[in-house]
N, C-alpha and C positions, 0 to 999 in steps of 0.2 A: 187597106191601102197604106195606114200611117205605118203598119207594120212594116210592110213588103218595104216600103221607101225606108226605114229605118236597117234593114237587113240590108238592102241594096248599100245605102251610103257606109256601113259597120264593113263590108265588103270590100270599098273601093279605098278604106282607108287602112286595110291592113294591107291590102295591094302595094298600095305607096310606101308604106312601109316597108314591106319586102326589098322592093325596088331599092328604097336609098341605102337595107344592109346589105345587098348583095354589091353594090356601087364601093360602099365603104369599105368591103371585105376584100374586093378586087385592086383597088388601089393600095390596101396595105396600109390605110390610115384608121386610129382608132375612134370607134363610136363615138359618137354624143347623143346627147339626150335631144339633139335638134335635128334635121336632114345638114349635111355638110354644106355651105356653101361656098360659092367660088372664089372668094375674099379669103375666104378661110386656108381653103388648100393653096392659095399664096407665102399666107403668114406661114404653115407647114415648109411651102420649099425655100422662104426667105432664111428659115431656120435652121434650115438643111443645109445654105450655104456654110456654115462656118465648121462641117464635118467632112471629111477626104471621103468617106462611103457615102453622102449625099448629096455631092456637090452637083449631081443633073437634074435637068428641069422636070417639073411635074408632069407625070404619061398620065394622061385619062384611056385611052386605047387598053385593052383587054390582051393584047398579044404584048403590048411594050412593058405591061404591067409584070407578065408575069415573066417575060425576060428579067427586067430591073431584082425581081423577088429571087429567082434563080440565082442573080452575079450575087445579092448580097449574102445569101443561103451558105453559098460558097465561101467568101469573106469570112462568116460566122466562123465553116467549119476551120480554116485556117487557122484563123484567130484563139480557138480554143483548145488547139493542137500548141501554138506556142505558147500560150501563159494558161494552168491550170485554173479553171474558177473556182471562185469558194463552196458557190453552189450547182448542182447539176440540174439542169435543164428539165422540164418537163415536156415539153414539144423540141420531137427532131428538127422543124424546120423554123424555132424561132432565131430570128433577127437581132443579134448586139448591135446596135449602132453604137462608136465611139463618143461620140457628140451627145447622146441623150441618158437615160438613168432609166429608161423606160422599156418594158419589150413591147413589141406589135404581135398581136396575136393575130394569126391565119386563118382563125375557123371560130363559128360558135362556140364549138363543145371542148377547144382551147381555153376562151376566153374564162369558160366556166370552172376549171379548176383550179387549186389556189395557188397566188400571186407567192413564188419563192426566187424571182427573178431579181428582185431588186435589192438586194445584198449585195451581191454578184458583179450586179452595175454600178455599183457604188464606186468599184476601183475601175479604173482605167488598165486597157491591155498593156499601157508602156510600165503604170506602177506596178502589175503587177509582176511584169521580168524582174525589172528590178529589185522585187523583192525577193524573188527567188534566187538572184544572183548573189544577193548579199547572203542570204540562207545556208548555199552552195559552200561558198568561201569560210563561212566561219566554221562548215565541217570538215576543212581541206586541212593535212596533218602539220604542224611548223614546220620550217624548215631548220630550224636549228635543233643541231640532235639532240638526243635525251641520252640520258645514262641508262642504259639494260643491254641485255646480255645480248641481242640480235641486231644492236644497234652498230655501224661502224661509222664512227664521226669522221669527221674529215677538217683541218683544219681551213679555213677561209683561206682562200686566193689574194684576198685583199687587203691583206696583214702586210706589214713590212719586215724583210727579212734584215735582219741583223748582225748575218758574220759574226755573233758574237764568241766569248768562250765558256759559253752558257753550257755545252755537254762536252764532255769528255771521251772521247770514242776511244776501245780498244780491238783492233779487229783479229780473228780468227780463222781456221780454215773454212769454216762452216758455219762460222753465228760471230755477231755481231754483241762487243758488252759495250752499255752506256752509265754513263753517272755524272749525277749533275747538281751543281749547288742548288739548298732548296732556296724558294723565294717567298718573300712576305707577302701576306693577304692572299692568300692561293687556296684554292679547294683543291685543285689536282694538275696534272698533265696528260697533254696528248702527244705520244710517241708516232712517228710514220717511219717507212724503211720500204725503200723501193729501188727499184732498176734503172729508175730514169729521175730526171731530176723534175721533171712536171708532176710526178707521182700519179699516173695514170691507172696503174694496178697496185695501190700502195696497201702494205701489211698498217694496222692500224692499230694502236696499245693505249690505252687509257689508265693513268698511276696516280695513287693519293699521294699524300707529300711524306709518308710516315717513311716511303724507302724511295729513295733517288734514285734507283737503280735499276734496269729495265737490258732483259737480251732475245737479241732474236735468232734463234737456231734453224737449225733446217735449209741453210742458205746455201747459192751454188758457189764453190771453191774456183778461186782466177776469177771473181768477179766482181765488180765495181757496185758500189750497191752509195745510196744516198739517204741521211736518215732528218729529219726534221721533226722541233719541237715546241711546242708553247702553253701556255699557262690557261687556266680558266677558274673563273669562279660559279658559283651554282645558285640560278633563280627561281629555286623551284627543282623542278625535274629539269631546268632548259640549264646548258652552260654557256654561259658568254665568255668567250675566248679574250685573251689577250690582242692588244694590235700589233703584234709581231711575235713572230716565230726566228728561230735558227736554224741553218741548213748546215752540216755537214758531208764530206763526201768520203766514204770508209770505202779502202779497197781490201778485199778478203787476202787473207796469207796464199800465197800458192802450193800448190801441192803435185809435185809431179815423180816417175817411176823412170828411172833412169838409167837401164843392164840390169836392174833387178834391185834398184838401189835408189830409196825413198825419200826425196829431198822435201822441205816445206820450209818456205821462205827464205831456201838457199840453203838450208839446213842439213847434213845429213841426219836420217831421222834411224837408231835402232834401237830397241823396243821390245817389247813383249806382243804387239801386235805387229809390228813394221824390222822385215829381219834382213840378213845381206844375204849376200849369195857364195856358197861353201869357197870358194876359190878369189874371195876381196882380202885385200889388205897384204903391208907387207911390210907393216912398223909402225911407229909413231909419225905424223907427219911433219913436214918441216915447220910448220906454222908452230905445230902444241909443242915441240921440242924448243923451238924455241925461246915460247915463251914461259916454257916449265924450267928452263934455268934460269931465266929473267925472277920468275918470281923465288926461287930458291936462294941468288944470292939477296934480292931485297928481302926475305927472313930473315938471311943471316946476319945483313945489316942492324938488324933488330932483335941480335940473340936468336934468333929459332932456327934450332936445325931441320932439315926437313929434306927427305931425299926420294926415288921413287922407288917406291917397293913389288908394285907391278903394272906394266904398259904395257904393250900391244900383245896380245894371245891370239893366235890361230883359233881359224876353226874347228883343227883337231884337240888342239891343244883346252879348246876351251872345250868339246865333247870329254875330255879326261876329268877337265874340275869340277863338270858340272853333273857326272857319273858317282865322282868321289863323295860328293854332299848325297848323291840319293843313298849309297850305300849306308852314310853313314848317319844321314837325319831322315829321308824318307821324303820322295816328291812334295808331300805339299810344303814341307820346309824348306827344301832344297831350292824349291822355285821363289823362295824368299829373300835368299841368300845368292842364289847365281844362275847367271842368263843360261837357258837354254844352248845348245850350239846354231850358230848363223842367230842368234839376236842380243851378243854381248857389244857393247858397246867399247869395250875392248879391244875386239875386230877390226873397228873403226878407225882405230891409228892415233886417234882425238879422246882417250879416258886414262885417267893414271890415279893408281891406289896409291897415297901418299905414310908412308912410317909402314903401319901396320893396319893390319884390318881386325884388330880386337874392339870389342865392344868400347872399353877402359878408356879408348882416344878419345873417345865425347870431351873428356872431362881433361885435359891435356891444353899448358899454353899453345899449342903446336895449331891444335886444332881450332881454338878463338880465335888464330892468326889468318889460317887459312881462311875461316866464314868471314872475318873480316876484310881480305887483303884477296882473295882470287880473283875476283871481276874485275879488279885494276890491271888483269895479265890477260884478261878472257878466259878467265873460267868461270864456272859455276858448280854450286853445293849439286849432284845429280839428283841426290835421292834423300831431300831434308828430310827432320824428324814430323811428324804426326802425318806425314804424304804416302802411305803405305797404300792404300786402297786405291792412291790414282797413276801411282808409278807402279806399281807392284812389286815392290822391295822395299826392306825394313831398312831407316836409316841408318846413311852407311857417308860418317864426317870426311873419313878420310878419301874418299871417293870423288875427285872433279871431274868436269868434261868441258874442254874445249871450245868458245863456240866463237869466238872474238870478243874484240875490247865492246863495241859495241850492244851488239845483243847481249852478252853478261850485264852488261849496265842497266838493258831494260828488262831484262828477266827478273836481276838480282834486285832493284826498286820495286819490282810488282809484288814481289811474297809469293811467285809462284813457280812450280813445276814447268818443266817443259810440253810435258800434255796440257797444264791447265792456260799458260799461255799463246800455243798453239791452237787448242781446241779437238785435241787429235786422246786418241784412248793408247790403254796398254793392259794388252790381255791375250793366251796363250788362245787361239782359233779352238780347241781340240780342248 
């Protein structure tokens, strides 16, 4: 009997036991070592208040239970979809509460595997955006550009422009030359050159300070073009710009065909690439005549005689001179010495060989008068010495051309050729 009553009672108290996990299990509160009581699951939802996923009051009900475990399930998954955890879960359907450090486990055979949850819980969902935000940003690239070859800076918007005469612009048919005092404390410059003056599609150039000197070719001819520039020094790989830039606005020379007849920047142009047409011209024109006596008596004012030894030549006239040199030195000489027919500048009405055309004149007061004293009349040297390969003819002193007082003035200061101030070539098609 003592037995049976010992088995009986050993019975009724694992019973009860059952009873208060399966209680415990369904409400989603964790075991004790006691049966729960109602004081208790108080202090639980008292505690609950101060978390947004626990703010309802305690279900004891079986259906409201597992509603409530359901809404937070879903919570969980949300929550772990926007801030990654440190640690991964070992039950799909445990519970983050915000407000606790703790998981609730769902089932015995949960409870029994090991605790990797509370690392995890240690951060908060909001710390841990944040931390990943900050993570984010510090792998997001500068925005100030770096110096490398794929890079194309840009200068700041928020520089102040200066109108100054910081560059020097000279422009061309086709390209654009710059040059610009260098300035102290400088690692380099950034060159821009565009269409519009906001620089929306802008060409972008980046220069050390060893050459001032920067051009951009390729450019469209009758076009307005705007170039801007400023200074930077180097932090590393990063450049910090100066707080101000200079704008410029270069308009390109024009270049137009006109009966067959090649003007650029007003200019007529003939050439080795640029020729007239067999039936142009029909003298010297009133302009060059008259300023080829202008300058003839101020020579003589000055001792030098100086008269013209040959002006305007036809087109046939010039197929006769320009046969006589093949016969007599052979094309590729001949084309050193004299234009082609329809690309003598001769033609023109605007070119006059002054004394002779012997080598000997280089070296002639006649001829130091000339280099020094024609752009006061509007002329210019056509075909200085060491310019062979860009005019394509061998320096020839006694040789001017026309062009006015002006343009001589700015050609004859630059040190350059009429191709090389234009931007235009000279060379036989054929």
């Amino acid at each position: 009997m003592k037995k049976t009553a010992l088995l009986l009672l050993t019975a009724t108290l694992l019973m009860s036991t059952a009873a208060c996990h399966n209680a415990s299990t369904a409400d989603n509160t964790p075991l004790t070592d006691s049966v729960v009581s109602q004081s208790t699951a108080n202090d639980v939802s008292s505690a609950a208040d101060t978390s947004a996923d626990s703010s309802a009051p305690h279900h004891t009900s079986t259906a409201s239970v597992i509603s409530d475990t359901s809404q937070q399930t879903s919570v969980t998954k949300n929550n772990v979809s926007a801030a990654e955890p440190q640690t991964e879960s070992r039950a799909a359907d445990t519970d983050i509460s915000p407000s606790t450090t703790e998981h609730s486990v769902s089932s015995t055979e949960e409870a029994s595997a090991p605790d990797t949850s509370s690392e995890s819980a240690d951060v908060s969902v909001d710390d841990e955006e944040n931390n990943t935000a900050s993570e984010t940003s510090q792998t997001e690239p500068s925005a100030v550009p770096v110096s490398n070859a794929d890079s194309q800076p840009e200068i700041p918007s928020d520089t102040d422009d200066t109108q100054n005469s910081f560059l020097n612009v000279w422009t061309k048919v086709y390209a654009i030359d710059l040059q610009w005092q260098p300035q102290d404390n400088v690692d380099g410059y950034v060159i821009q050159c565009s269409g519009d003056s906001d620089f929306p599609t802008d060409r972008t150039k980046t220069q050390q300070t060893t050459d001032c000197s920067m051009t951009f070719d390729d450019l469209a001819p009758n076009t307005t073009y705007f170039v801007r520039a400023c200074t930077y020094r180097l932090n590393g790989s990063e450049k910090v710009y100066s707080d101000w830039y200079t704008t410029d606005r270069a308009v390109l020379k024009s270049i137009e065909v006109i009966n067959g007849i090649t003007y650029v920047d007003g200019l007529l142009i003939a050439n080795k690439t640029y020729g007239l047409p067999e039936s142009y011209g029909y003298g010297l024109t009133d302009e060059t005549y008259q300023a080829c006596n202008e300058m003839i008596y101020a020579a003589a004012a000055d001792g030098i005689s100086l008269w013209i030894e040959s002006g305007f030549r036809s087109y046939e006239t010039q197929s006769y001179t320009y046969q006589s040199f093949v016969w007599d030195r052979g094309t590729e000489l001949a084309d050193l010495c004299s234009a082609r027919p329809g690309h003598s500048e001769h033609q023109s009405g605007m070119a006059i060989d002054f004394n002779t055309t012997s080598d000997a004149f280089a070296y002639t007061p006649e001829a130091a008068w000339i280099a020094a004293h024609c752009a006061e009349y509007g002329f210019i040297i056509r075909y200085p010495q060491g310019k062979e390969h860009i005019t394509g003819y061998k320096y020839e002193p006694w040789h001017v051309r026309y062009v006015g007082r002006e343009k001589a003035a700015a050609i004859t200061a630059s040190g350059l050729t009429v191709e090389e101030y234009y931007g235009i070539t000279s060379f036989y098609q054929d």
